[in-house]
C-alpha positions as MATLAB code, in Angstrom:
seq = 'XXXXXXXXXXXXXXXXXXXXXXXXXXXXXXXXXXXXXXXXXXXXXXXXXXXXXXXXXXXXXXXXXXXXXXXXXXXXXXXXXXXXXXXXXXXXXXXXXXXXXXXXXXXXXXXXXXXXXXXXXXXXXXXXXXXXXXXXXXXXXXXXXXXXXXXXXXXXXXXXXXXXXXXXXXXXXXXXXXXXXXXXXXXXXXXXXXXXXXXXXXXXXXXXXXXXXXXXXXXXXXXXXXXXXXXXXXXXXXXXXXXXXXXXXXX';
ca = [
    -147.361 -127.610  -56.702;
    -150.469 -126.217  -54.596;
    -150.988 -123.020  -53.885;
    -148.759 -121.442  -50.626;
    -149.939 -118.911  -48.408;
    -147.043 -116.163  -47.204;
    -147.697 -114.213  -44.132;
    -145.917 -110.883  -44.379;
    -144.928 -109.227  -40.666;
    -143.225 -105.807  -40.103;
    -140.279 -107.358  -38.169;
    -138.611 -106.000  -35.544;
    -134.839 -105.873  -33.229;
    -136.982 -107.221  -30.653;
    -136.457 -110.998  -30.906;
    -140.104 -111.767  -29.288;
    -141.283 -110.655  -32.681;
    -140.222 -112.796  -34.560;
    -140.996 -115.559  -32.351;
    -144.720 -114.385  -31.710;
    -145.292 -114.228  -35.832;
    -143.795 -117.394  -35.877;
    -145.848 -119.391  -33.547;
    -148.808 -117.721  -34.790;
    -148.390 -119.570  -38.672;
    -147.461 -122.577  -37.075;
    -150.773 -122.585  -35.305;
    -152.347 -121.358  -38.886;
    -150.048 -124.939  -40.237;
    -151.956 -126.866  -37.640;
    -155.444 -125.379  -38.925;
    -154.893 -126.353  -42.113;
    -152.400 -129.148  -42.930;
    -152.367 -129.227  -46.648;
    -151.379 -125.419  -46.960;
    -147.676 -124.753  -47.204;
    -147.524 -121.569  -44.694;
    -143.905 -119.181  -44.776;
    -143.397 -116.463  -43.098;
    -142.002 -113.093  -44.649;
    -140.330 -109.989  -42.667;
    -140.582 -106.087  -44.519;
    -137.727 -105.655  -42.123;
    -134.698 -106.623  -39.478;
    -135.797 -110.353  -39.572;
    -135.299 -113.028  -42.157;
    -136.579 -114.200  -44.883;
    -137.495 -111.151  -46.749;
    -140.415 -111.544  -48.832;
    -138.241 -111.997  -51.868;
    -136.295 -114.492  -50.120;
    -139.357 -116.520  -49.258;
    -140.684 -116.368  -52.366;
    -137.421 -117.215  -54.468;
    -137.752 -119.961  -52.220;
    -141.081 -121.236  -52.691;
    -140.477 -120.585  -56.444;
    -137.299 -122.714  -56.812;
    -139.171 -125.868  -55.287;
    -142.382 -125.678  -57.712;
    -144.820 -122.737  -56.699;
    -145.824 -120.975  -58.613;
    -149.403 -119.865  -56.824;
    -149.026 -117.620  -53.825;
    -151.205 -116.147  -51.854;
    -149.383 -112.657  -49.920;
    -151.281 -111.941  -46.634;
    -150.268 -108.903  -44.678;
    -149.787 -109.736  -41.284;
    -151.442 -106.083  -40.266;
    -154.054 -104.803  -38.619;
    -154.977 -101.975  -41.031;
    -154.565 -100.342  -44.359;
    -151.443  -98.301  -44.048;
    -148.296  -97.100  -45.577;
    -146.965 -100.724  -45.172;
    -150.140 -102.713  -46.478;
    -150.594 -100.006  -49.133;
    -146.795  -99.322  -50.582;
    -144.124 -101.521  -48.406;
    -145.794 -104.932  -48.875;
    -146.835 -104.588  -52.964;
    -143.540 -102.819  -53.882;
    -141.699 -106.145  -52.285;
    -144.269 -108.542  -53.843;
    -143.588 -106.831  -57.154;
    -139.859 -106.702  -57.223;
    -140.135 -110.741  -57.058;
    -143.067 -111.214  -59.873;
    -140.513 -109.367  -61.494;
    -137.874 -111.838  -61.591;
    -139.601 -114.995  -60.918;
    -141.587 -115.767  -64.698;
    -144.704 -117.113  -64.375;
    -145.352 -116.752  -60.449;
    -148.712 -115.632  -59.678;
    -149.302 -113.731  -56.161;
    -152.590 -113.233  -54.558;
    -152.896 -110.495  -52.041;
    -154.965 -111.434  -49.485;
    -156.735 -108.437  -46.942;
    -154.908 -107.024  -43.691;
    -156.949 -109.033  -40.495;
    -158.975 -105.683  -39.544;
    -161.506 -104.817  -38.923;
    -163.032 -108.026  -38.249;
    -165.099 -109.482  -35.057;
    -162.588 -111.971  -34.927;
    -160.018 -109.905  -33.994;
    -162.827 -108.790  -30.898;
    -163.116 -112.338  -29.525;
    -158.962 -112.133  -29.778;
    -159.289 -108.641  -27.336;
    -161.464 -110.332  -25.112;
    -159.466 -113.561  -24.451;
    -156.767 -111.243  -23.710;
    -158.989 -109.402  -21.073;
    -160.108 -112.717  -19.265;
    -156.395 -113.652  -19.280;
    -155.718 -110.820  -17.579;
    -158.266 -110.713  -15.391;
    -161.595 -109.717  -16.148;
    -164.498 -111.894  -16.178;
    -167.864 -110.673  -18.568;
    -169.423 -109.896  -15.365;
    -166.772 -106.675  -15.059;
    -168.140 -104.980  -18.897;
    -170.681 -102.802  -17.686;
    -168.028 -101.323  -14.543;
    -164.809 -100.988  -16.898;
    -163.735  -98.804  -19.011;
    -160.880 -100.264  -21.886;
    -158.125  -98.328  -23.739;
    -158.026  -99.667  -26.807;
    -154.311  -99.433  -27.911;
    -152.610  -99.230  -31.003;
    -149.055  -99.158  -32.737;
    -150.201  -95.342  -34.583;
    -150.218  -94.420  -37.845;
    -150.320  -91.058  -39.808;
    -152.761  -92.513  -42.142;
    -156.325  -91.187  -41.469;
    -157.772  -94.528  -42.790;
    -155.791  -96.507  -40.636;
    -156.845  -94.223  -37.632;
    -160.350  -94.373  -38.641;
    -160.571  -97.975  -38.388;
    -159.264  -98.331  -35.369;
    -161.675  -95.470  -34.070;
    -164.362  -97.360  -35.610;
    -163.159 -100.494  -33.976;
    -163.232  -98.888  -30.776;
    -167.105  -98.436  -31.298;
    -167.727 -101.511  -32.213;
    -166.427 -103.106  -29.738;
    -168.368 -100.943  -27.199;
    -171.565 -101.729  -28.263;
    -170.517 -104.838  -27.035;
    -171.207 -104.235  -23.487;
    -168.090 -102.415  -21.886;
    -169.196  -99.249  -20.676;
    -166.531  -97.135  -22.755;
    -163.680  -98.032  -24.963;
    -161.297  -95.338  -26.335;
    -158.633  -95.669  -28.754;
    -155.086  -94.640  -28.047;
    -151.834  -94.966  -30.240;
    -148.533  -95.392  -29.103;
    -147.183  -93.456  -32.128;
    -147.934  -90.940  -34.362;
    -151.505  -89.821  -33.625;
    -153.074  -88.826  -30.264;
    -154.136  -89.277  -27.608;
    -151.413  -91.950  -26.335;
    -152.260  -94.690  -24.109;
    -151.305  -92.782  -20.515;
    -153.998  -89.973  -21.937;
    -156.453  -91.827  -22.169;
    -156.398  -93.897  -19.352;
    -156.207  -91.027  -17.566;
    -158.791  -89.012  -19.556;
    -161.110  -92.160  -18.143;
    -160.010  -92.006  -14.897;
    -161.167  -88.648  -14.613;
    -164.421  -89.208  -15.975;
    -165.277  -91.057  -12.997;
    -164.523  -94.429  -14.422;
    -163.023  -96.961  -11.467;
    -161.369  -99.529  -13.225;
    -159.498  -98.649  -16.772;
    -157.962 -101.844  -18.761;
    -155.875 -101.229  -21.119;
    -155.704 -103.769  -23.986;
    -153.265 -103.284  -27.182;
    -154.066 -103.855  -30.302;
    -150.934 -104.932  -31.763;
    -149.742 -108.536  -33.117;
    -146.641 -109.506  -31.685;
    -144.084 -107.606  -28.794;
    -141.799 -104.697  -30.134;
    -140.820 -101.142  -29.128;
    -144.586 -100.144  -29.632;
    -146.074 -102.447  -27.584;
    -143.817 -101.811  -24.618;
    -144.016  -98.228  -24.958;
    -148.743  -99.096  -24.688;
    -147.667 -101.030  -21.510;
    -145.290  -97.975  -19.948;
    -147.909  -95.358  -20.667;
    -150.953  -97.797  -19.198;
    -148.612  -98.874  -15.817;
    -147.501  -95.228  -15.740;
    -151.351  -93.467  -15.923;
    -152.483  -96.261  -12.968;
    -154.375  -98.779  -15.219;
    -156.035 -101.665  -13.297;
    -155.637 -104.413  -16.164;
    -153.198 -104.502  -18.912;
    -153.865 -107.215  -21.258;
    -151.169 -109.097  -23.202;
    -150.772 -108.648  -27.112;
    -153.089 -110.464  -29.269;
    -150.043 -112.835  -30.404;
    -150.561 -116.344  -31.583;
    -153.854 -116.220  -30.459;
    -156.210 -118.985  -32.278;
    -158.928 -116.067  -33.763;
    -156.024 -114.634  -35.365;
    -155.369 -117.965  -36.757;
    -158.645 -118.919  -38.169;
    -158.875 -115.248  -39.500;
    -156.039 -115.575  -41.403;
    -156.919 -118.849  -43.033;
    -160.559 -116.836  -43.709;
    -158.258 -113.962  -45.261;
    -156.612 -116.587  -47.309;
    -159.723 -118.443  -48.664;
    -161.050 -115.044  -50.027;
    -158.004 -113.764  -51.935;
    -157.776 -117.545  -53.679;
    -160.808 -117.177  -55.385;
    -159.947 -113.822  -56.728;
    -157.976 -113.015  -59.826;
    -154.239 -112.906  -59.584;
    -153.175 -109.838  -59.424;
    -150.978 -106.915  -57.204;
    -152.561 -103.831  -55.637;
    -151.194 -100.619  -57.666;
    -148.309  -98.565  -55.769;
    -148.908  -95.901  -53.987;
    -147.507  -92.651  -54.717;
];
């Protein structure tokens, strides 16, 4: 059997999870028709990545390629996801998993923000007036918050006159504080765009905290947008070529 990619979300209560991650591999199905595509859940949503893969092992696969459906190297991408993936190598004999990079950084992931923005509102003749909040999930991780702080920069050098990061967990400042923090550095319009996959507990809380501070734009979550798509498949094409073989544990 060919090789079959499995995209590994967080998972969530919230049932819009679920049905965001899943839209988004059926768009990645649609990129790329040959590739057997399953989706995987760490938690509260099924399969489980050892359920998917039993699966794909009991009808002939025995290549897989593991992408983590994340935005940056934390605890899950880092010690959730490879603790799962090796449990099943475990008890599946001769199944060889690939594990493909988390989606960020990437300037893909950018072009995703932006679409977002226009969606909501904006037009590229409102960069050099507004101010954007970029907002993520949190993480205690200082890689993880350095990307995104990193990400933030990037993206302003794109043309919006500031972008900040925010988290709506775990690190500071959180998404009212910073909209606010903008507001009263004399910028007149503050959007607010989150940088988070699919709806949840996380991304509602970004949305309170922007509505709450007075935020002109709030921009949906990036979703089953098509960058994400096409980055994914890109994520996928790298870890093929690689040699087979599972990230070490972290303590």
């Amino acid at each position: 059997m060919s090789r079959a990619l499995v995209v590994i979300a967080h998972g969530s209560r919230d049932p819009r999870h679920a049905a965001t991650v899943h839209a988004l591999t059926e768009r990645v199905r649609a990129l790329r028709s040959g590739l057997r595509v399953e989706t995987a859940f760490l938690d509260f949503n099924t399969p489980t990545v050892g359920q998917a893969l039993s699966s794909l092992y009991l009808s002939g696969v025995r290549e897989v390629v593991a992408l983590p459906l994340l935005l940056t190297r934390a605890f899950h991408a880092k010690s959730d996801i490879p603790a799962a993936l090796a449990e099943s190598t475990s008890r599946l004999p001769g199944l060889s998993v690939r594990v493909a990079d988390v989606l960020g950084p990437s300037p893909l992931l950018l072009t995703a923000l932006e679409r977002r923005l226009r969606e909501a509102g904006l037009t590229p003749a409102d960069r050099a007036t507004t101010a954007v909040v970029l907002a993520a999930a949190g993480s205690t991780d200082p890689e993880a918050i350095a990307v995104i702080a990193e990400t933030a920069r990037e993206w302003r050098r794109t043309g919006w006159c500031a972008v900040r990061p925010a988290f709506a967990s775990a690190a500071l400042p959180r998404t009212e504080d910073a909209v606010r923090a903008l507001r009263a550095e004399g910028f007149e319009r503050v959007a607010v765009a989150p940088y988070v996959i699919a709806p949840g507990r996380l991304p509602d809380r970004i949305t309170a905290g922007a509505e709450a501070a007075g935020a002109d734009v709030v921009a949906d979550v990036l979703g089953a947008a098509p960058e994400l798509a096409r980055l994914i498949l890109r994520r996928f094409d790298a870890a093929a070529t690689t040699p087979a073989r599972l990230p070490a544990l972290s303590a």
